[in-house]
C-alpha positions in Angstrom: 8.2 -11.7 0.0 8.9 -12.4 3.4 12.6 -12.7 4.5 13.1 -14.3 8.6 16.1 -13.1 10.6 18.2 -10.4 9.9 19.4 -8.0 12.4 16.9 -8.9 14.9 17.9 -12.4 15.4 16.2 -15.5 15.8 14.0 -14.2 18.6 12.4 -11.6 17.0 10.6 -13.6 13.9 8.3 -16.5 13.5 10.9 -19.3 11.5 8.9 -19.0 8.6 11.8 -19.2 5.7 11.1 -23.1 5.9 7.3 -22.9 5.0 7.5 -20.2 2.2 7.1 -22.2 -0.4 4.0 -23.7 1.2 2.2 -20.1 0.9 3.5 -19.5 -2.5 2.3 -23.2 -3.3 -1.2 -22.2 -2.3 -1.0 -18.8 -3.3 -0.3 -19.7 -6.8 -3.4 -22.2 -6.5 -5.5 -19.8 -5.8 -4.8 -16.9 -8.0 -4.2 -19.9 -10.7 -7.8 -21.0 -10.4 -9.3 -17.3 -9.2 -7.6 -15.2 -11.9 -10.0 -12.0 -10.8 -9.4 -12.2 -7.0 -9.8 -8.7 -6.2 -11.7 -7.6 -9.3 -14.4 -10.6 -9.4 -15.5 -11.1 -13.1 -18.6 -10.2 -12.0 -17.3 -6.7 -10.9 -15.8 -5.8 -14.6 -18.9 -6.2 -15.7 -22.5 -4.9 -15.9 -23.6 -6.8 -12.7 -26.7 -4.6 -12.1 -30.1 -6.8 -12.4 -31.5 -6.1 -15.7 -35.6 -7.4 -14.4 -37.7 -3.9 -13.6 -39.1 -3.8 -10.4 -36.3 -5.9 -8.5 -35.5 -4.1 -5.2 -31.8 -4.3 -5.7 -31.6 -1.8 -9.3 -32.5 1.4 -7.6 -29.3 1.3 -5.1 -27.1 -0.1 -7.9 -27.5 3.0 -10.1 -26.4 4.8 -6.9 -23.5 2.4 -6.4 -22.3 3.2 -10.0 -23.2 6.6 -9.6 -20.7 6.7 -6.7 -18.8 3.5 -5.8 -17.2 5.1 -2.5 -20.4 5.7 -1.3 -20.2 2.9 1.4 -23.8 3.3 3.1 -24.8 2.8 -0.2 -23.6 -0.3 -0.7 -24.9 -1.9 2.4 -27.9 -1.0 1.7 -27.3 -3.0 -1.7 -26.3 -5.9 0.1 -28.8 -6.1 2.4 -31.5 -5.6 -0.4 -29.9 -8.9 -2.3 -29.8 -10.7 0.6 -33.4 -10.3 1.1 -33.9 -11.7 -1.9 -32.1 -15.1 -1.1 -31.2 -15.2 -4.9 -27.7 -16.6 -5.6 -27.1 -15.0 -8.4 -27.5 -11.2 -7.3 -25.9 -11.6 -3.8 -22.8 -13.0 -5.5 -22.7 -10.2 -7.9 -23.4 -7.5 -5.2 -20.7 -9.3 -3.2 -18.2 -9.1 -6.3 -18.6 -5.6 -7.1 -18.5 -4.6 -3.2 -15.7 -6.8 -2.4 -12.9 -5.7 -5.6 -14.1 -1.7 -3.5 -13.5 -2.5 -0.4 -11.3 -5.6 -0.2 -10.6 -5.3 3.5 -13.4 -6.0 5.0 -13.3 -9.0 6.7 -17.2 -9.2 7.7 -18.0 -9.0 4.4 -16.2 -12.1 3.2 -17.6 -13.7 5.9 -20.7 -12.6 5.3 -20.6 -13.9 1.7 -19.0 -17.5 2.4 -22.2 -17.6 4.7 -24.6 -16.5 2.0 -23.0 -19.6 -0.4 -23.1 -22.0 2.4 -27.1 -21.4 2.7 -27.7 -21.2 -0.9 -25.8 -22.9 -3.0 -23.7 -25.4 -1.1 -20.8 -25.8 0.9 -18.3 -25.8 -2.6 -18.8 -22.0 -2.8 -17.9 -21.6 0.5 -14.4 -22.6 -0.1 -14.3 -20.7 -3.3 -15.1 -17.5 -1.3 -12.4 -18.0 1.1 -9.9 -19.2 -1.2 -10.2 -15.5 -3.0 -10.4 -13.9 0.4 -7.2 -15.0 1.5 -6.2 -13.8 -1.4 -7.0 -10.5 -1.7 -6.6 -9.7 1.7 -3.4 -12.4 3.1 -2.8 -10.2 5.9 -5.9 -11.0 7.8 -5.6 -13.5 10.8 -9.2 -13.5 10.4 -9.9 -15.0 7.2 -7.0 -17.4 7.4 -8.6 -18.4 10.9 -12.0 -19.1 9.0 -10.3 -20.4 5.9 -8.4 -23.3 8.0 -11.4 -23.4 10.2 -13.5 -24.9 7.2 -11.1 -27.3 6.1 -11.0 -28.6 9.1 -15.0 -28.6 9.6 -15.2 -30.6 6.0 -12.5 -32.9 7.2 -9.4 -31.8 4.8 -6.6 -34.0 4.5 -4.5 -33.1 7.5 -1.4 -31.7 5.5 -3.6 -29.5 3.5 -4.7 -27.9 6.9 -1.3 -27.5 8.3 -0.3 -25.9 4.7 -3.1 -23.5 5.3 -1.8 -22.6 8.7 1.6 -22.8 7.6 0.4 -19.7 5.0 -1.5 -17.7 7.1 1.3 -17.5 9.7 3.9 -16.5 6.8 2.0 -13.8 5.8 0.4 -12.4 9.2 1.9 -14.8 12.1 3.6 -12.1 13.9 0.9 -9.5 13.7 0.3 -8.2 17.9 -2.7 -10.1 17.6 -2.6 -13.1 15.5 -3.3 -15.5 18.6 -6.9 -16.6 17.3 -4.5 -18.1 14.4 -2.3 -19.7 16.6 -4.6 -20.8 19.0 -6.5 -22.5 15.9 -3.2 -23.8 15.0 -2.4 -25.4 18.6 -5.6 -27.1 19.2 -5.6 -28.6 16.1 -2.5 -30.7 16.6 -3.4 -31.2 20.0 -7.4 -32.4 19.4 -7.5 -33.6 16.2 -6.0 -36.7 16.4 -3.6 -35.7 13.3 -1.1 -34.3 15.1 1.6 -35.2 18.2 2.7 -33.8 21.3 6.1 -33.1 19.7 3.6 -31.5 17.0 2.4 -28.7 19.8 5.3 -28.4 21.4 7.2 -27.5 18.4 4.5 -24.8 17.6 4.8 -23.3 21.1 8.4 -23.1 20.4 7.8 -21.0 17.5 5.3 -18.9 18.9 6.8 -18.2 21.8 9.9 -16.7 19.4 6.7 -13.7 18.1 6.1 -11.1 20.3 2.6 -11.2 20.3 0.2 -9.7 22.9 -0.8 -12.8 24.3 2.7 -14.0 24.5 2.3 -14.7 28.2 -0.6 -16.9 28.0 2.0 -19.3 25.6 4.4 -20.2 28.1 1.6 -20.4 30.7 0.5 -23.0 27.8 3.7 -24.5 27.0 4.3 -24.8 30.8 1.6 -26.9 31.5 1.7 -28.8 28.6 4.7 -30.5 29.0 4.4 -30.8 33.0 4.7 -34.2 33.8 5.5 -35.8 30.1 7.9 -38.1 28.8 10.8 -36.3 27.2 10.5 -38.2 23.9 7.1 -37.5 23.8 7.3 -33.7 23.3 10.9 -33.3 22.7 12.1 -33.2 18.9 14.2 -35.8 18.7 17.0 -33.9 17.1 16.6 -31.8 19.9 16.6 -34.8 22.6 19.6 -36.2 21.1 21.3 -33.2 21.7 20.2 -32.5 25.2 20.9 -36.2 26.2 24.8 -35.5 24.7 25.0 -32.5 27.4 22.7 -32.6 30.6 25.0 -35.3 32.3 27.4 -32.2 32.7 24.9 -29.6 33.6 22.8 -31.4 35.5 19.8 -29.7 37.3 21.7 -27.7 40.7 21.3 -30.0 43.4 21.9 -33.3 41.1 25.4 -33.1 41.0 26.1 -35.1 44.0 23.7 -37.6 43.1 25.2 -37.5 39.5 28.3 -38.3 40.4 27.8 -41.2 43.0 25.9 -42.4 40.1 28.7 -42.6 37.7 30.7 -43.9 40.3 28.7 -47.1 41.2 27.3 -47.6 37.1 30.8 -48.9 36.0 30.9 -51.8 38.8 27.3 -52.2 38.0 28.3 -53.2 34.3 31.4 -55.0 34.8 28.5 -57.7 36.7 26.5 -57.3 33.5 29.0 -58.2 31.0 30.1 -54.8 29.8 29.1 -53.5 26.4 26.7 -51.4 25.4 23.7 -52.7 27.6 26.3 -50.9 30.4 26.4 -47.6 28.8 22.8 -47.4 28.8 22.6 -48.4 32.2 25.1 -46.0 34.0 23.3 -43.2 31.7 20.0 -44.5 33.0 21.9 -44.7 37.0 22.9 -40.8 36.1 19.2 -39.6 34.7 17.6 -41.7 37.7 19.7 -40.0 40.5 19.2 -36.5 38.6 15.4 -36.7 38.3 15.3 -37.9 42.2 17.4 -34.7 42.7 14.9 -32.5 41.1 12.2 -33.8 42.6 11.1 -36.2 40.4 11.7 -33.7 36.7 13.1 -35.8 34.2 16.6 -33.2 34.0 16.2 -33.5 30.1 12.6 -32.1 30.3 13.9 -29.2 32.8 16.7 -28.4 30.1 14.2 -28.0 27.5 12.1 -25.5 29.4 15.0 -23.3 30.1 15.8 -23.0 26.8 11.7 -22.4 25.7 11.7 -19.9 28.6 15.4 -17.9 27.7 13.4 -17.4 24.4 10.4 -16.6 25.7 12.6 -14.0 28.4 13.5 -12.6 25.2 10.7 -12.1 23.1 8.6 -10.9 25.8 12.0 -7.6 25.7 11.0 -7.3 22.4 7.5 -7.0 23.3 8.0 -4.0 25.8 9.3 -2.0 23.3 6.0 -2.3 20.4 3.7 -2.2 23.6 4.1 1.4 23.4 3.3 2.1 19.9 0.3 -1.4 19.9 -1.4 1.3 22.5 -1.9 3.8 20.2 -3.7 1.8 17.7 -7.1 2.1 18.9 -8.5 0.6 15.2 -6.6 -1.8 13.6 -9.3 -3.0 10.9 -10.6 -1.0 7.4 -13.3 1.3 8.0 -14.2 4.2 5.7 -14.3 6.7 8.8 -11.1 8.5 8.6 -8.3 8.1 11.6 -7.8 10.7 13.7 -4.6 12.9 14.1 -3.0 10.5 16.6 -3.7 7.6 15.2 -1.9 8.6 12.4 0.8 10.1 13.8 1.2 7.1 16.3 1.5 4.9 12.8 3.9 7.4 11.6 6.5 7.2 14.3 6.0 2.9 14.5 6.9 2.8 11.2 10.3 5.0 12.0 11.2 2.9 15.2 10.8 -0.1 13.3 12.5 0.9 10.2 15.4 2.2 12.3 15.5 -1.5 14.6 14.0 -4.2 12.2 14.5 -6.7 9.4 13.1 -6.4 6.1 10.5 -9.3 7.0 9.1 -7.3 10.4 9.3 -4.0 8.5 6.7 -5.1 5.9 4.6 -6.6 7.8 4.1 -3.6 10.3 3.4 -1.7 6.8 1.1 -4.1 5.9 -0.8 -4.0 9.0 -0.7 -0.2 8.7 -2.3 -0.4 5.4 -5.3 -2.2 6.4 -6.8 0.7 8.9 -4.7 3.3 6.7 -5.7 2.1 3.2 -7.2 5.3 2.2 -4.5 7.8 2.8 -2.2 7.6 0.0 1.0 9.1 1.9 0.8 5.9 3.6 1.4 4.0 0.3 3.5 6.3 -1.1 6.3 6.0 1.8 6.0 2.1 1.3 6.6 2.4 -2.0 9.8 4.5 -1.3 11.0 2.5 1.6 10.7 -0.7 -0.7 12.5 0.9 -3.1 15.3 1.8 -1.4 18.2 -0.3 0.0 16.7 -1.2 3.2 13.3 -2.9 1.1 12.2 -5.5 -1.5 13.4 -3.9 -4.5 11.8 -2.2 -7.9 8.9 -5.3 -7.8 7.7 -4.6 -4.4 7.9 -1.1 -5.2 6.0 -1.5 -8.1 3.1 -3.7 -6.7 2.3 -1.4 -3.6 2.0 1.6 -5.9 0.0 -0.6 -8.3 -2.4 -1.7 -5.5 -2.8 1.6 -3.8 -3.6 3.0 -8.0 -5.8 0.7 -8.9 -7.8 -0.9 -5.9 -7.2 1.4 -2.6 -6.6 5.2 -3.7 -7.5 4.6 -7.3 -9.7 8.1 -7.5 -6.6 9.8 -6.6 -4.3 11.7 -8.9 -1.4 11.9 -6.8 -1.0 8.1 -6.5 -1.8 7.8 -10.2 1.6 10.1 -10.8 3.8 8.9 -8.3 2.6 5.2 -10.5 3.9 6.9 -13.6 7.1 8.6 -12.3 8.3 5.2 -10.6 7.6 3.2 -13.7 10.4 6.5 -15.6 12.4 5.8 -13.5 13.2 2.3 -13.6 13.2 2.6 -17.1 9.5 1.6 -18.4 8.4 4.8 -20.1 5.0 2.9 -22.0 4.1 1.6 -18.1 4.4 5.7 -17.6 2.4 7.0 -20.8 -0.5 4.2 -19.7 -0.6 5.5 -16.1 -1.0 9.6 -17.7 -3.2 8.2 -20.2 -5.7 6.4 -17.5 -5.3 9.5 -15.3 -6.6 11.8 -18.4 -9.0 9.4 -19.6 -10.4 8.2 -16.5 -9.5 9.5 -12.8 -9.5 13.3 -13.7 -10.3 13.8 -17.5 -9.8 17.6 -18.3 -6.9 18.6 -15.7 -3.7 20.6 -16.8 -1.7 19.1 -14.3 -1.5 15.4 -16.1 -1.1 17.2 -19.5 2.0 19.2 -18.3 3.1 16.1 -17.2 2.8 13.9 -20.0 4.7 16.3 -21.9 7.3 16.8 -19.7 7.6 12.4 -19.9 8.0 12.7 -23.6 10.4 15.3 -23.9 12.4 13.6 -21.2 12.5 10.6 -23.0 13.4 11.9 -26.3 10.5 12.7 -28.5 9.7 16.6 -28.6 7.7 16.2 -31.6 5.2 13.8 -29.0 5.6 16.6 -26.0 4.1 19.1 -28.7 1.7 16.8 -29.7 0.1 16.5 -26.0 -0.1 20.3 -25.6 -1.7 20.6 -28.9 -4.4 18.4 -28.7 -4.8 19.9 -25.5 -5.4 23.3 -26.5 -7.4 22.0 -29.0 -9.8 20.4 -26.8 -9.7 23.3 -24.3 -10.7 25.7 -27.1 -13.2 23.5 -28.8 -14.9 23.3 -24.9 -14.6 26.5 -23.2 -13.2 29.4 -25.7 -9.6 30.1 -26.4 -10.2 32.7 -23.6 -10.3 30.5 -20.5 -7.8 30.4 -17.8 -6.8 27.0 -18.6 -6.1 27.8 -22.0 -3.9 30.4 -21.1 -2.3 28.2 -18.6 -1.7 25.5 -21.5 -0.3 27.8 -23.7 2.3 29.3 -21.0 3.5 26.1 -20.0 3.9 24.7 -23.8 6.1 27.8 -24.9 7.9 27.5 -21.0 8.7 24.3 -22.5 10.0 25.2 -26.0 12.1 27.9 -24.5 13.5 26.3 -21.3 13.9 23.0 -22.0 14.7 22.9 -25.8 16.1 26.2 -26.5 13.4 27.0 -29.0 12.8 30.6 -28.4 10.9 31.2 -32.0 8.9 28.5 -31.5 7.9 29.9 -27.8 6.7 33.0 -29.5 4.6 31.7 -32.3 3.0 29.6 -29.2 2.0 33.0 -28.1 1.2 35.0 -31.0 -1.4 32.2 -32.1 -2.7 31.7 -28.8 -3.2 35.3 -28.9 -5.2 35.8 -32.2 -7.4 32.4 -31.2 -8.2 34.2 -28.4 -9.2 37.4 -30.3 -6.7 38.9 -28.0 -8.4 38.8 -24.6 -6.9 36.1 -22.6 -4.7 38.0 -19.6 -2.3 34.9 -19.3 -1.5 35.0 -22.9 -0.4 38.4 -22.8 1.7 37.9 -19.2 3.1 34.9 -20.2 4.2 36.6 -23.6 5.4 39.5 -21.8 6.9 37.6 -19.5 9.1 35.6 -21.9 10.4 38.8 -23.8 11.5 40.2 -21.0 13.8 36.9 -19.9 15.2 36.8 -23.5 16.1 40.3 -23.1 14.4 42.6 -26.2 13.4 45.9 -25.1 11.9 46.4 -29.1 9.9 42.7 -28.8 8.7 43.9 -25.0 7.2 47.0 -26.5 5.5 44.8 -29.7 3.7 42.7 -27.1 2.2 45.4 -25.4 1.3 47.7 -28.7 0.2 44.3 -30.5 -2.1 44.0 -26.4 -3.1 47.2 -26.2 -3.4 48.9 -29.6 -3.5 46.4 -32.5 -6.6 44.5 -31.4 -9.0 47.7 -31.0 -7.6 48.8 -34.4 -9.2 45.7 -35.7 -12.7 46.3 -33.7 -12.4 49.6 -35.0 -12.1 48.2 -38.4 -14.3 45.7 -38.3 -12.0 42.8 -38.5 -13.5 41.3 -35.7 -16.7 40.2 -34.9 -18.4 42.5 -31.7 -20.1 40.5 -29.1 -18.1 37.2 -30.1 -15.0 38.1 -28.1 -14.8 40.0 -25.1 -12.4 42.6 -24.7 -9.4 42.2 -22.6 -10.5 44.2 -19.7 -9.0 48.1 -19.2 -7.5 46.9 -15.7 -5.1 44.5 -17.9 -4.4 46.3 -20.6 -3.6 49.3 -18.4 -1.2 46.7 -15.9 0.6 45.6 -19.5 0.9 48.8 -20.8 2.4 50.2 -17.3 4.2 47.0 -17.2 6.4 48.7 -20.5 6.9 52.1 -18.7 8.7 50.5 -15.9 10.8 48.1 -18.1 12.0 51.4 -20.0 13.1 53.0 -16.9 15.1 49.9 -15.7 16.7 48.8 -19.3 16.0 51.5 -21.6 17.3 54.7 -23.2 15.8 58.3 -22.1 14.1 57.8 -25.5 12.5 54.8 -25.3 11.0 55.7 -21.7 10.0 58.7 -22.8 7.7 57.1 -26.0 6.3 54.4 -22.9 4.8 57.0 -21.5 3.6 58.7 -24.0 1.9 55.8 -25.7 0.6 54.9 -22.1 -0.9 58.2 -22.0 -2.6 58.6 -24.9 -3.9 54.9 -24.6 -5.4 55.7 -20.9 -5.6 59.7 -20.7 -5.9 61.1 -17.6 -9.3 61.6 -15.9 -10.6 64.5 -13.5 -13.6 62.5 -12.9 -15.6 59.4 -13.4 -15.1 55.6 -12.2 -12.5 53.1 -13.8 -12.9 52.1 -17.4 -14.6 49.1 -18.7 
């Protein structure tokens, strides 16, 4: 998803545009023959050793007991690799690895484990899904293109490795140990050229890295005292040669000139032709490089330009340097950040938002996202700055909120819903219903909040009948768990009738919502009752106000008096309640109704809760 250039310029970005469809190429190897990179097989599975008495099945009942306990899990791995069995390292390295995908070591650690045990195939496996799951590490591209070139890989398929890991990661602050990788392989291999290197300190020297300085030191010295057409690109040469006869080295004019002066009599001697071109241009470079000093001009022209860049990148570099301070842990770890760490991630993000391209502005939130994985606000303002304008679009939207839901932040709720409101939006209600439905049936089973929710989806999208549905089955479960007295009944039942009378005008519906969640309640759930009360009052009857507090305060104990209820199955709504509710009438009478209808409020509020001269509060 990279993009190069944009408002930055050329100096601000490795030229990468060229070799994108090397990484995809890989990429799409790799996922082609890896399908589960990130979520191993292994990991879907019931990995845990099934042989009693093996060392490892005691900490992998705590692992699955909690998988975010990360001391846990070392533990685990250390256990298997005690064991020096293939088989349960890999599977403790799979399950561990689709948890915590970040952490470098641990890939490391597991390529190591394959390359003593089973062979030195599986160690190219391992670092083939690596790269994979985590593209934005220098590290593992470093070790990936490291072992290609230890077994001796086919020089092009190392350079498309490097070609890869530099798309995705080549202009972290410091992806040096990538470059530097990079450079001494065309310079020590024996595959590569000097015009090789010295194209690849051209590029690098374009990235504002934090060892910028040591690459021109490094270009410098490397092309000191070389032939021209030995680390100049030739297209490059070519055009140098058209233009340093007029802007010769300072000093080399005069030499220059006396040159031209004395090449043409030189070649009317020869003959003319051609052959005298070449040798007045060879007269003019010979009396410029004796006026340098001995610098071939052509070579001293291509510095300047490598160092005008380099002038320029290293501006570029001053103003990150700053912000590269204040990130005092740039790798995963569980520990949380502190306060300014975050804060100093924060305001990078802004400046670069505000001064970058679309290619440096995800990569700075991909790098963010590695020691800021855990923190879904992180995610979430990806998300939205990839959907907007300035990003990627809906897809890269879409795939950093899938990532942060379903490998990074995946036990929390809030990622889960912002999942399902994006995928609304763009217009894939079934993508929404599936991210509720996991939230309720996985992440947080039981919570009002995704059942209010998932209503609210349904009715938006058309289908009351479904909205109605959801709230039933949830009041269903509710009362079938906990009583059709608990708070979150209540709470279901409000918000269901809030529904039927605010958003679909169904005011008789709303109140048979609350008269049956009244009786299933035997008439002592509080919220009921206010929410009832509640809605009569916005709908404006004074006669249905006072009905809801008499059916509240007096019908129910005429039915314990009766015996139409069962005593000791139902508790009682409490005096405290009834007394608010029935109070609750007398001050709606004095503000809407007539000087009769006050005067019956508190008559019936008297004779419900007659004064007393002594005693406590009631029950």
């Amino acid at each position: 998803r990279s993009v190069a250039g944009g408002r930055r310029g050329p100096n601000r970005a490795v030229d990468i545009d060229r070799h994108r469809g090397v990484r995809k190429r890989i990429m799409t190897e790799d996922s082609g023959a890896h399908p589960g990179v990130g979520t191993p097989p292994s990991a879907n599975g019931d990995a845990r050793p099934k042989t009693r008495g093996c060392p490892t099945v005691p900490l992998w009942d705590k692992v699955r007991a909690d998988p975010a306990d990360f001391n846990c899990w070392t533990a685990l791995i250390g256990a298997a690799e005690r064991t020096e069995d293939v088989l349960k390292i890999r599977a403790v390295y799979d399950a561990f690895l689709a948890e915590f995908p970040l952490c470098y070591g641990y890939w490391k650690k597991y390529a190591d484990a394959e390359a003593r045990l089973a062979g030195i195939d599986g160690v190219e496996h391992v670092y083939e899904r690596a790269t994979h799951a985590f593209p934005y590490s220098i590290d593992l591209w470093t070790q990936r293109a490291s072992h290609a070139i230890a077994m001796r890989r086919d020089a092009e398929k190392v350079r498309e490795l490097f070609e890869s890991g530099l798309a995705y990661a080549g202009t972290d602050w410091l992806a040096h140990p990538l470059w530097d990788k990079y450079i001494h392989f065309e310079q020590h291999s024996g595959c590569g050229s000097p015009v090789h290197v010295s194209r690849l300190y051209g590029r690098v020297l374009r990235v504002p890295l934090k060892e910028l300085d040591k690459y021109w030191a490094g270009f410098d010295a490397f092309v000191t005292n070389r032939s021209p057409s030995a680390v100049i690109p030739p297209e490059e040469l070519r055009a140098i040669d058209a233009a340093v006869g007029g802007t010769a080295h300072p000093g080399a004019t005069a030499s220059v000139t006396a040159a031209s002066a004395t090449a043409p009599r030189a070649a009317t001697s020869n003959g003319g032709g051609d052959g005298a071109e070449e040798a007045a241009e060879a007269a003019a470079r010979a009396a410029a490089t004796e006026a340098a000093g001995g610098e071939d001009p052509r070579l001293i022209r291509f510095r300047d330009v490598r160092f005008e860049a380099y002038r320029a990148t290293a501006i570029v570099r001053a103003t990150r340097e700053p912000f590269e301070h204040g990130v005092k842990r740039p790798y995963f770890h569980v520990k949380p950040l502190d306060d300014a760490q975050l804060s100093n991630w924060d305001t990078y993000l802004d400046n670069e938002e505000r001064v970058g391209d679309v290619s440096s502005v995800t990569r700075l939130y991909e790098r963010c996202l590695v020691p800021c994985a855990s923190y879904p606000s992180f995610w979430l303002r990806y998300a939205r700055w990839q959907a907007s304008d300035a990003g990627q679009g809906v897809a890269a939207a879409r795939a950093a909120l899938q990532r942060a839901a379903n490998v990074f932040c995946k036990r929390d709720v809030e990622v889960h819903f912002a999942l399902a409101r994006f995928e609304e939006v763009v217009g894939d209600v079934d993508a929404a219903r599936a991210a509720y439905a996991h939230v309720a049936d996985d992440v947080a089973p039981g919570l009002l909040r995704c059942v209010v929710e998932r209503a609210n989806l349904e009715r938006r999208a058309g289908d009351v009948d479904a909205a109605k549905n959801t709230y039933e089955r949830a009041m269903q479960v509710e009362k079938s768990r906990e009583g059709a007295g608990s708070k979150a009944y209540g709470v279901l039942a409000c918000k269901y009738a809030a529904m039927l009378h605010e958003a679909c005008g169904d005011v008789e519906g709303a109140r048979a919502v609350y008269e049956r969640a009244a009786d299933a309640g035997e008439g002592a759930n509080a919220l009921v009752w206010d929410g009832w009360l509640n809605f009569e009052r916005s709908v404006g009857s004074f006669a249905n106000v006072r009905a809801v507090v008499e059916r509240c305060c007096d019908v129910f104990d005429e039915r314990r008096a009766s015996g139409g209820s069962q005593p000791g199955l139902c508790p009682r709504l409490p005096e405290r309640d009834r007394r608010r509710l029935s109070s609750a009438l007398v001050e709606y009478a004095d503000l809407v109704g007539t000087a009769d209808e006050l005067a019956d409020a508190e008559r019936a509020h008297e004779r419900r809760f007659p004064a007393r001269h002594h005693g406590g509060d009631g029950d």
